[in-house]
C-alpha positions, 0 to 999 in steps of 0.5 A, spaced: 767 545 164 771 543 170 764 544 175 761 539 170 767 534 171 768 535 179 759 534 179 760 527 175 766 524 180 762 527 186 756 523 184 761 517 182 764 517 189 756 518 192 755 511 188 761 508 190 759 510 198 752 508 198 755 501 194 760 499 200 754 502 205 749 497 203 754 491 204 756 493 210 749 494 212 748 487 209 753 483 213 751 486 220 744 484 218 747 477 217 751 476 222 745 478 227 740 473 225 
């Protein structure tokens, strides 16, 4: 049970991670051009 529920907040922070990463990517590739 709790391996179950630390498995679904790990995948909820990867998520969340590559979420801000991909912004952050963005706006560094805008402010380039």
């Amino acid at each position: 049970m709790y391996l179950r529920q630390a498995k679904s907040h790990v995948g909820i922070f990867y998520l969340h991670g590559s979420f801000l990463f991909s912004k952050k990517l963005e706006k560094m590739i805008s402010e380039q051009n």
